[in-house]
C-alpha positions in Angstrom: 0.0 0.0 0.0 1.4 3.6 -0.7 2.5 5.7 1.8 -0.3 8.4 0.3 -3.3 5.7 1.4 -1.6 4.9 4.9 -1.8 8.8 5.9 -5.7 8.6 3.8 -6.5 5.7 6.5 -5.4 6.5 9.8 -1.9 7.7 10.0 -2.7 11.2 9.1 -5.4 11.0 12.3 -2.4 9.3 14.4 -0.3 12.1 13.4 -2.9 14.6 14.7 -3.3 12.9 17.7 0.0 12.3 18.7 0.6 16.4 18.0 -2.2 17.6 19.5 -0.3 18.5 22.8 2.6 20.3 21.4 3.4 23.5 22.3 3.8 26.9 19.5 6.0 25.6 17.2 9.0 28.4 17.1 9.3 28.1 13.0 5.8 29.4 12.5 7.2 32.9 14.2 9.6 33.0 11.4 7.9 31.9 8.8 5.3 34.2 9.2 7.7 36.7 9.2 9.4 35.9 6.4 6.4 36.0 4.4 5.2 39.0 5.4 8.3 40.9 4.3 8.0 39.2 0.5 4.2 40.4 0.7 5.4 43.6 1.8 3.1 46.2 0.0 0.7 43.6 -1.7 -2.8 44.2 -0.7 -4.0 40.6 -1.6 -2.0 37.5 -0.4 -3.3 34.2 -1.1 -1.7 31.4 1.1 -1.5 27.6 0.9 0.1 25.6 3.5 0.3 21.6 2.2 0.5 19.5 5.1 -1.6 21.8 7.4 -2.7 19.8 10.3 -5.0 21.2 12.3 -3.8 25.1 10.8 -2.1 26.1 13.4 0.5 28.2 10.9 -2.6 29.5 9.0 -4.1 31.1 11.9 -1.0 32.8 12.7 -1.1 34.3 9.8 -4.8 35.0 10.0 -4.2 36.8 13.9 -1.7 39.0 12.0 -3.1 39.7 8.2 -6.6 39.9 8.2 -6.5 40.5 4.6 -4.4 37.6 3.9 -7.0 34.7 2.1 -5.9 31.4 3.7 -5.9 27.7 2.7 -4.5 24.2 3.8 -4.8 20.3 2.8 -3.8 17.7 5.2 -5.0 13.9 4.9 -6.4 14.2 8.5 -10.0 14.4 8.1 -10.2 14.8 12.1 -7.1 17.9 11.8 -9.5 19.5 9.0 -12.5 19.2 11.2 -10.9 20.6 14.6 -10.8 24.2 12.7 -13.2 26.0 13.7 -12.2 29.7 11.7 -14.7 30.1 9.1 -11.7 32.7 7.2 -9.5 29.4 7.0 -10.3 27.1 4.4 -9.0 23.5 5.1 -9.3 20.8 2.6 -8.5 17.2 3.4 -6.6 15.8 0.4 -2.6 15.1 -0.4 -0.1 16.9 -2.5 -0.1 15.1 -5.5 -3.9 16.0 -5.9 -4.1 20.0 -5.7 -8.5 20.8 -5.2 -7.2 24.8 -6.7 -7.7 26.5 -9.5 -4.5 27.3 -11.6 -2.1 30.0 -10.9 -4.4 31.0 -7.4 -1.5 31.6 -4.6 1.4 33.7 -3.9 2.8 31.6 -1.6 2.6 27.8 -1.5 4.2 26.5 2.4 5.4 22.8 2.2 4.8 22.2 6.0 6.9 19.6 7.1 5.8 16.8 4.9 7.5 16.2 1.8 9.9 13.5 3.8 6.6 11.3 4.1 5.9 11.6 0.1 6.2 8.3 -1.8 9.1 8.7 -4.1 7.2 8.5 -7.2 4.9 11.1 -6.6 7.6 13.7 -6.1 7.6 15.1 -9.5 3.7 15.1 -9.5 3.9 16.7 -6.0 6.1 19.8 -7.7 4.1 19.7 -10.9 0.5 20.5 -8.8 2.4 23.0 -6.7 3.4 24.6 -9.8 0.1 24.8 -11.4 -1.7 26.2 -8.4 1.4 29.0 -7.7 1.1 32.0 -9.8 3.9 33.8 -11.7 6.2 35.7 -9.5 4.8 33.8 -6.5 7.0 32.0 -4.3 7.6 28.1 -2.7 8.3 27.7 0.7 9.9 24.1 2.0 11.0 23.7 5.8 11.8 19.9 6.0 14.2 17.6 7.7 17.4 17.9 5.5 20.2 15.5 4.7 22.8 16.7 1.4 22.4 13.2 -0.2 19.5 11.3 -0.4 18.6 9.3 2.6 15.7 6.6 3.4 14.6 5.4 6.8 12.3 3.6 8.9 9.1 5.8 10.3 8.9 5.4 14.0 5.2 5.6 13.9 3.7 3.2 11.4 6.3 -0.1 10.5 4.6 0.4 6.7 5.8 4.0 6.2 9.4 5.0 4.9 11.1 8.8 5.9 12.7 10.4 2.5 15.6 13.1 3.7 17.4 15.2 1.1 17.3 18.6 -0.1 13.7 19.2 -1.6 14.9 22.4 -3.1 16.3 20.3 -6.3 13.2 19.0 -6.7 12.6 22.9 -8.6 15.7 24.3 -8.9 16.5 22.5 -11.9 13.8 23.9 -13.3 14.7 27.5 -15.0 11.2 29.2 -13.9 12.7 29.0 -9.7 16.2 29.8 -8.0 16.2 30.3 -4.3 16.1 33.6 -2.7 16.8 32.3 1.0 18.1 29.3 2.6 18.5 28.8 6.5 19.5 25.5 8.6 18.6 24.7 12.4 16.8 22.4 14.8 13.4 20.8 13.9 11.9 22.5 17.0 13.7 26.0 16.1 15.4 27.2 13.2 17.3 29.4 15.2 19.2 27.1 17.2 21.7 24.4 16.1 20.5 21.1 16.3 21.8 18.6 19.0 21.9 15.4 16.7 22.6 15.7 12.9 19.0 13.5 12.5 17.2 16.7 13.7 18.8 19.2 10.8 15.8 20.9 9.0 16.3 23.4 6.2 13.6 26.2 5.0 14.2 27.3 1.3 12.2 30.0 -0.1 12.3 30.0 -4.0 11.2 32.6 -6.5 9.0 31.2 -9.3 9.9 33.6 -12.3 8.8 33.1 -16.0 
């Protein structure tokens, strides 16, 4: 079974669960911020996050921008249902499977969950977040990192596999996107150096130009 139907089934429920007592995560602070000084002087910002969960990034963003229009997708049908802020529009559905309309969003957020993607949907993962960005928007990817290409076992589910690598390359290569900012830290806060090399995230923000 693909990784895609597990998180469909239960694991994206087990993953809410299991996450439903964690405190602010520190890396919404700075995304938040990052985006709102590449929106700076926009009047209309639209905003998907893929990989939502229960939008707790999205209503940051909401408590700040009011004017900001706000979506999310997340396989946990009990994450989608626990939000209650009729100005955030959650979907339940996975990456490879955009519900947008072409060239809708400035910003498309990869939240943390491109290291559960099956392999093969990788390039339909980046061909739907490309349709639904539009020109001149910009992709945002904070991730667990490793330079080359790494698999390992998921500690929750004995069916599921963690991808680690840089999921920048996954566009670069393309000539429409080049990265305008990179930064490396902790999973639990950019800012701070991790204690074990498994922990190493990265956050890549890359310019889509045409």
């Amino acid at each position: 079974m693909s990784q895609k139907k597990i998180f469909l089934i239960d694991e994206g429920d087990s993953y809410y669960k299991r996450n439903l007592l964690l405190h602010e995560n520190k890396n919404h602070n700075f995304i938040c911020q990052k985006i709102l000084e590449l929106s700076k002087n926009k009047k209309k910002i639209n905003i998907l996050e893929i990989g939502c969960g229960r939008g707790d990034l999205l209503k940051k963003f909401y408590n700040l921008e009011k004017s900001f229009k706000l979506f999310g997708i997340d396989p946990s049908k009990q994450a989608i249902k626990s939000n209650k802020n009729k100005y955030i529009k959650l979907k339940r559905g996975t990456a490879d499977s955009l519900p947008f309309n072409d060239k809708n969003f400035d910003f498309v957020i990869f939240g943390f969950c491109l290291y559960l993607v099956d392999k093969d949907l990788l390039f339909k993962v980046v061909s739907e977040a490309d349709r639904v960005l539009k020109f001149s928007g910009n992709i945002l990817i904070y991730d667990f990192y490793s330079k080359n290409s790494s698999v390992s076992k998921y500690s929750h589910n004995k069916s599921v596999k963690t991808h680690k690598m840089n999921f920048s390359k996954l566009f670069i290569n393309h000539p429409f996107y080049k990265i305008i900012y990179k930064k490396f830290g902790d999973h639990t806060d950019i800012n701070k150096k991790p204690k074990v090399p498994r922990n190493l995230i990265s956050m890549f923000i890359l310019k889509k130009n045409v």
